[in-house]
MINU-394407 format. One record per residue (C-alpha): residue number from 0; x, y, z. Coordinates in nm, 2 decimals, always signed. Layout:
% residues N
    nr        x        y        z
   NUM        X        Y        Z
...
***
This chain:
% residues 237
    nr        x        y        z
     0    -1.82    +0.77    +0.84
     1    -1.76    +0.52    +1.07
     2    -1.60    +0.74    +1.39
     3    -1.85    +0.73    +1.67
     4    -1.68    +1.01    +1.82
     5    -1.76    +1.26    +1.54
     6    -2.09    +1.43    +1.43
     7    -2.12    +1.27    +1.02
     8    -2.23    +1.58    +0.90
     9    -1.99    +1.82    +1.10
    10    -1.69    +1.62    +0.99
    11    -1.84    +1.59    +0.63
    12    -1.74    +1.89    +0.57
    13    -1.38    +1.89    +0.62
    14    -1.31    +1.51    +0.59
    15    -1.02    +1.58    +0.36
    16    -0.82    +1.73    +0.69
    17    -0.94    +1.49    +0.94
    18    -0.79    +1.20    +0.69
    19    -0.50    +1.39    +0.62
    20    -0.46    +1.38    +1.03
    21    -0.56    +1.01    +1.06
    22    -0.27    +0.93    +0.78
    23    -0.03    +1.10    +1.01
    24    -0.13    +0.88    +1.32
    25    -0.11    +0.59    +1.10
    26    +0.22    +0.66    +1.00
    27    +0.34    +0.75    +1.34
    28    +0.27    +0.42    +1.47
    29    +0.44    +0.24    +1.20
    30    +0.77    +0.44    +1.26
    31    +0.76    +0.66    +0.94
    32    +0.88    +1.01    +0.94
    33    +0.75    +1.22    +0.72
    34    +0.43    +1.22    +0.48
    35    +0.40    +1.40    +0.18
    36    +0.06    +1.49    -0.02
    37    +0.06    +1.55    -0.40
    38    -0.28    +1.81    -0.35
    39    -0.53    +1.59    -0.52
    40    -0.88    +1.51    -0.42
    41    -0.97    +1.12    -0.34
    42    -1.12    +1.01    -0.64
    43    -1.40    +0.72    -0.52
    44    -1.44    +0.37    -0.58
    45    -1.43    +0.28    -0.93
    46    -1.73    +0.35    -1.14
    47    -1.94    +0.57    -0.92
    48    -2.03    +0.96    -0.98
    49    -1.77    +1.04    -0.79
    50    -1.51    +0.94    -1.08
    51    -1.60    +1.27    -1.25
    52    -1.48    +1.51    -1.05
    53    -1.16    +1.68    -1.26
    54    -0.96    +1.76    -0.92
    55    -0.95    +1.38    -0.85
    56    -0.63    +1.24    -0.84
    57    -0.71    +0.97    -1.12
    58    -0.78    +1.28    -1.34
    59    -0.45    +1.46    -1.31
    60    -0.24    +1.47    -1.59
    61    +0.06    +1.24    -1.53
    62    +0.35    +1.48    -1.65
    63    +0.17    +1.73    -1.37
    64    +0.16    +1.42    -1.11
    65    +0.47    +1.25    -1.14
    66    +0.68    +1.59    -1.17
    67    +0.50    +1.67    -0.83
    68    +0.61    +1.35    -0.68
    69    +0.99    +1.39    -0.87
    70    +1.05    +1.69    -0.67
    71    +1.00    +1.45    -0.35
    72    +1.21    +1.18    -0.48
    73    +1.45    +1.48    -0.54
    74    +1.45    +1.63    -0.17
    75    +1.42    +1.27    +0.02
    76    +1.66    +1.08    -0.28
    77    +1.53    +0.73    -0.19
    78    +1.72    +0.44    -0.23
    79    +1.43    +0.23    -0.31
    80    +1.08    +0.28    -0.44
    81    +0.75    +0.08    -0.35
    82    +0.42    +0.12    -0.50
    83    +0.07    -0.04    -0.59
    84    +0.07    -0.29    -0.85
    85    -0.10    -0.22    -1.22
    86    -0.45    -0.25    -1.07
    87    -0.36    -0.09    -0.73
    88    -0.38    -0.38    -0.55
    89    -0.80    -0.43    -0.57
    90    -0.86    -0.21    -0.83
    91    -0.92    +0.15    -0.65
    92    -0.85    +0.46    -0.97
    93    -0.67    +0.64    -0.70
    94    -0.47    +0.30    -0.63
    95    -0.43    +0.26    -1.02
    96    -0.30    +0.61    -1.06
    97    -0.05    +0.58    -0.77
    98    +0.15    +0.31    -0.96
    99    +0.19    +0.50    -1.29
   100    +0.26    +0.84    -1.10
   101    +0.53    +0.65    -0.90
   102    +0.64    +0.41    -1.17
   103    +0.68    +0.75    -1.41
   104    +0.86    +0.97    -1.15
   105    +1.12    +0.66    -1.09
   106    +1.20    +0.61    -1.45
   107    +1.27    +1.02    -1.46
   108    +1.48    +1.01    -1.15
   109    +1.68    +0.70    -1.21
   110    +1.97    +0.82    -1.43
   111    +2.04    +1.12    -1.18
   112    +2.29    +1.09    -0.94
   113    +2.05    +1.11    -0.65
   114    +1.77    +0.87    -0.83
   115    +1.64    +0.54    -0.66
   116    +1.85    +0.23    -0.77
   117    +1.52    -0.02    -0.69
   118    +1.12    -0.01    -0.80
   119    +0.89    -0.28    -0.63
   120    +0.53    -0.33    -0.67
   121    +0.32    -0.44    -0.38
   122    +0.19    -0.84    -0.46
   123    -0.05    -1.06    -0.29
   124    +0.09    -1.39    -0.31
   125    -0.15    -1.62    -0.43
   126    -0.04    -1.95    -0.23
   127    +0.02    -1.72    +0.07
   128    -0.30    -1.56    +0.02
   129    -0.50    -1.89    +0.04
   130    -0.32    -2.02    +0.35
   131    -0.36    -1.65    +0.50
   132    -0.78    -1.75    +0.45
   133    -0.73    -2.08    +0.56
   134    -0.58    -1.96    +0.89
   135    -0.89    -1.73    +0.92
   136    -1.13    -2.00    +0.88
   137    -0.93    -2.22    +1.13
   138    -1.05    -1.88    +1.38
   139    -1.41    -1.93    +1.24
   140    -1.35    -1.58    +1.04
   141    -1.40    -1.47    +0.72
   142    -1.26    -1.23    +0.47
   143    -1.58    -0.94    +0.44
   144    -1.59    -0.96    +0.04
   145    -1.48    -1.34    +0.01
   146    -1.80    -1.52    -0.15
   147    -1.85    -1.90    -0.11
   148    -1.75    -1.94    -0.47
   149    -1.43    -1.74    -0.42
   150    -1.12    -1.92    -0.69
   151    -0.79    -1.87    -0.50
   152    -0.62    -1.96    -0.86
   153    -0.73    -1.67    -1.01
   154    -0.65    -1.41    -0.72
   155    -0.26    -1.25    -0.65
   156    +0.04    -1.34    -0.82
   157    +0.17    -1.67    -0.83
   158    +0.45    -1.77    -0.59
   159    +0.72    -1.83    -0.91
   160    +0.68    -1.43    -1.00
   161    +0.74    -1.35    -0.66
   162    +1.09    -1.18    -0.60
   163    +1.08    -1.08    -0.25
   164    +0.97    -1.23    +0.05
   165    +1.03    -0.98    +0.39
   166    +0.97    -1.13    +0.71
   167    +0.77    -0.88    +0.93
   168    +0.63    -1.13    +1.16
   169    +0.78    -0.87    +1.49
   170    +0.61    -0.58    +1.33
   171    +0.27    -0.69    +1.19
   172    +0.03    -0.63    +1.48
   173    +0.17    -0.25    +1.39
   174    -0.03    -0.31    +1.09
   175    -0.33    -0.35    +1.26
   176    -0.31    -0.05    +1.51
   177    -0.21    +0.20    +1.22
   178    -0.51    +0.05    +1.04
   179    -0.71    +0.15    +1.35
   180    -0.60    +0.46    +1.31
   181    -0.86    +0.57    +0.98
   182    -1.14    +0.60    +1.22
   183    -1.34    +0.75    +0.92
   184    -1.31    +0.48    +0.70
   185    -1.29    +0.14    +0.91
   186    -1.53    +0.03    +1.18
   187    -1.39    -0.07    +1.49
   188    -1.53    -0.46    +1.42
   189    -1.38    -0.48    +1.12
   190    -1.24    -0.84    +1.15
   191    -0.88    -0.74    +1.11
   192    -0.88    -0.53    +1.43
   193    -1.01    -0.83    +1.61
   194    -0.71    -1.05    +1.55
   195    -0.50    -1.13    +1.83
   196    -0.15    -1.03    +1.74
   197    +0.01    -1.41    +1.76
   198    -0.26    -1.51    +1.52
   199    -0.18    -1.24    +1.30
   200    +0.15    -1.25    +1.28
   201    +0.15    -1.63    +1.21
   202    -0.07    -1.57    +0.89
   203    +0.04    -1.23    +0.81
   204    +0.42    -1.26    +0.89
   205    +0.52    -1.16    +0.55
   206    +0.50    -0.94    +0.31
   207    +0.52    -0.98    -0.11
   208    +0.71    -0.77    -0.38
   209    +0.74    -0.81    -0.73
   210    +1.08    -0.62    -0.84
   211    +1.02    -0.43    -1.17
   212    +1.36    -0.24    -1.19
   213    +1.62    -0.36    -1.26
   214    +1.43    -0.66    -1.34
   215    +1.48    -1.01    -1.14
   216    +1.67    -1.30    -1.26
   217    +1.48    -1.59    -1.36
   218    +1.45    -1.76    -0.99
   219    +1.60    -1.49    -0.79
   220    +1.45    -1.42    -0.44
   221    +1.51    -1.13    -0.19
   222    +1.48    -1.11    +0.16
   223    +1.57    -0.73    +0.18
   224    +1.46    -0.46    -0.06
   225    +1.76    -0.26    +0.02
   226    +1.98    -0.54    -0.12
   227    +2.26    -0.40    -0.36
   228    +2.21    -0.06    -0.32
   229    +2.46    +0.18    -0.07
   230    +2.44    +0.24    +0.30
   231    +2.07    +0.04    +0.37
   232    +2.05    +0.17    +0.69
   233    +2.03    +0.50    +0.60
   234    +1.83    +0.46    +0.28
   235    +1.44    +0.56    +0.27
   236    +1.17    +0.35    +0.13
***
């Protein structure tokens, strides 16, 4: 609990709402609309007690999950669908689960008329990764969990399996202020808060996709996940 503002063992108590609020600042500052929760409980970091708990999210069945998530795709019919990669980005069950809920509920809704054309996982380039440190260490900062003996050619996904590269250098400071938003969960000198938004979005000025379905040509690159499919400025991601 890292809120100064809030007594740890009054919020503890009903944490579940006061993330569910803090999720809807977040996205509020970024610009999106509407939120949806599937009704699961947060599971914990992997391999802790917490794990056990059978209303966790990493414990639903997936037929139950991704038929829960297919009725969303159903009401919102998205043009295009994003989601962790196979080890949800750092490895977080609840991460984990999120790619095979989403990846399941795509392949249902793709042959309907109303079913997303596009599935992207999230990647961490690994070239743009080490520059992305590099840049910190130029501001004498340091990545929390990054140890001395930290081997950039084992992290991410190498540049030639990337197949999308999206410029968000205008918007990436908004990354930072909707991180701000989870009070409960990140301390307000977390490193990443502290970056001045030039500096951030000079390391941090673009984002990485791996395109899954239909899959990429050998070679092919993307600037814009809504490439191919109809109307993109009125499609939801």
């Amino acid at each position: 609990m890292h809120d100064p503002k809030r007594d740890p063992e009054e919020a503890k108590a009903r944490l579940g709402d006061i993330r569910e609020q803090e999720t809807r600042e977040a996205a509020r500052i970024l610009g999106v609309s509407h939120v949806y929760f599937l009704g699961y409980r947060d599971s914990g970091m992997r391999d802790t007690e917490e794990n056990q708990n059978p209303a966790n999210f990493m414990n639903a069945p997936l037929d139950e999950a991704a038929d829960r998530l297919l009725e969303i795709i159903r009401e919102t019919e998205p043009d295009v669908v994003i989601t962790y990669d196979l080890d949800g980005g750092y490895g977080h069950p609840d991460h984990v689960m999120t790619n095979r809920v989403a990846t399941e509920a795509f392949r249902r809704a793709r042959g309907e008329s109303w079913g997303p054309k596009k599935l992207y996982y999230s990647a961490r380039s690994r070239e743009a990764f080490k520059r992305y440190a590099e840049g910190l260490a130029d501001l004498d900062l340091k990545i929390p969990w990054m140890r001395s003996d930290f081997n950039f050619d084992e992290y991410g996904v190498p540049e030639d399996q990337i197949t999308a590269h999206i410029d968000i250098t205008d918007v990436a400071p908004l990354k930072k202020q909707a991180l701000a938003a989870h009070r409960t969960q990140i301390p307000a000198e977390f490193f990443y808060l502290g970056l001045p938004d030039e500096i951030l979005s000079r390391i941090a000025g673009i984002e990485y996709f791996v395109r899954i379905e239909p899959p990429a040509r050998e070679g092919e690159r993307e600037g814009d996940l809504f490439a191919g499919v109809r109307d993109p400025a009125a499609a939801t991601a």
